[in-house]
N, C-alpha and C positions, 0 to 999 in steps of 0.2 A: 239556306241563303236567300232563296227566293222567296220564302216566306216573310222575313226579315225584312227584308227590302219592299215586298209591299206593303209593310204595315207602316215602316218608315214616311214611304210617300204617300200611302194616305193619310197619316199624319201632316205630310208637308202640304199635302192637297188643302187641307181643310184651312193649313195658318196660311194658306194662298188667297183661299173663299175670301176667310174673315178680311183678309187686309183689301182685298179688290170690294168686299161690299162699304167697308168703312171709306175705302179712297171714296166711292162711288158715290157715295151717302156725302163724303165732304165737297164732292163736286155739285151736287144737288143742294147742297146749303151756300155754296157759292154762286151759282147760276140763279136761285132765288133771290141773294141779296143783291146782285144787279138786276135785276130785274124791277126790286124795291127801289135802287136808287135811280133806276131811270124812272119809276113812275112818280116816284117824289121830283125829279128835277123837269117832267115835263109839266106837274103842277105848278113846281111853282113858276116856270113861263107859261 
């Protein structure tokens, strides 16, 4: 059982990884494109 159950959560470990690197990675595409549209709208004032 115990074996079972680690290999489980290290299973659920990794689709944990995967999901927390992709949020992270979509936080980092959103923080970049405000950052684009501040630099665009301090151009164009």
């Amino acid at each position: 059982l115990k074996k079972a159950s680690l290999s489980t959560s290290a299973a659920d470990q990794l689709k944990i990884v995967k999901l927390a690197i992709s949020a992270y990675n979509d936080k980092l595409l959103m923080v970049m494109d405000d950052d684009n549209k501040f630099l665009s709208d301090y151009r164009i004032h």
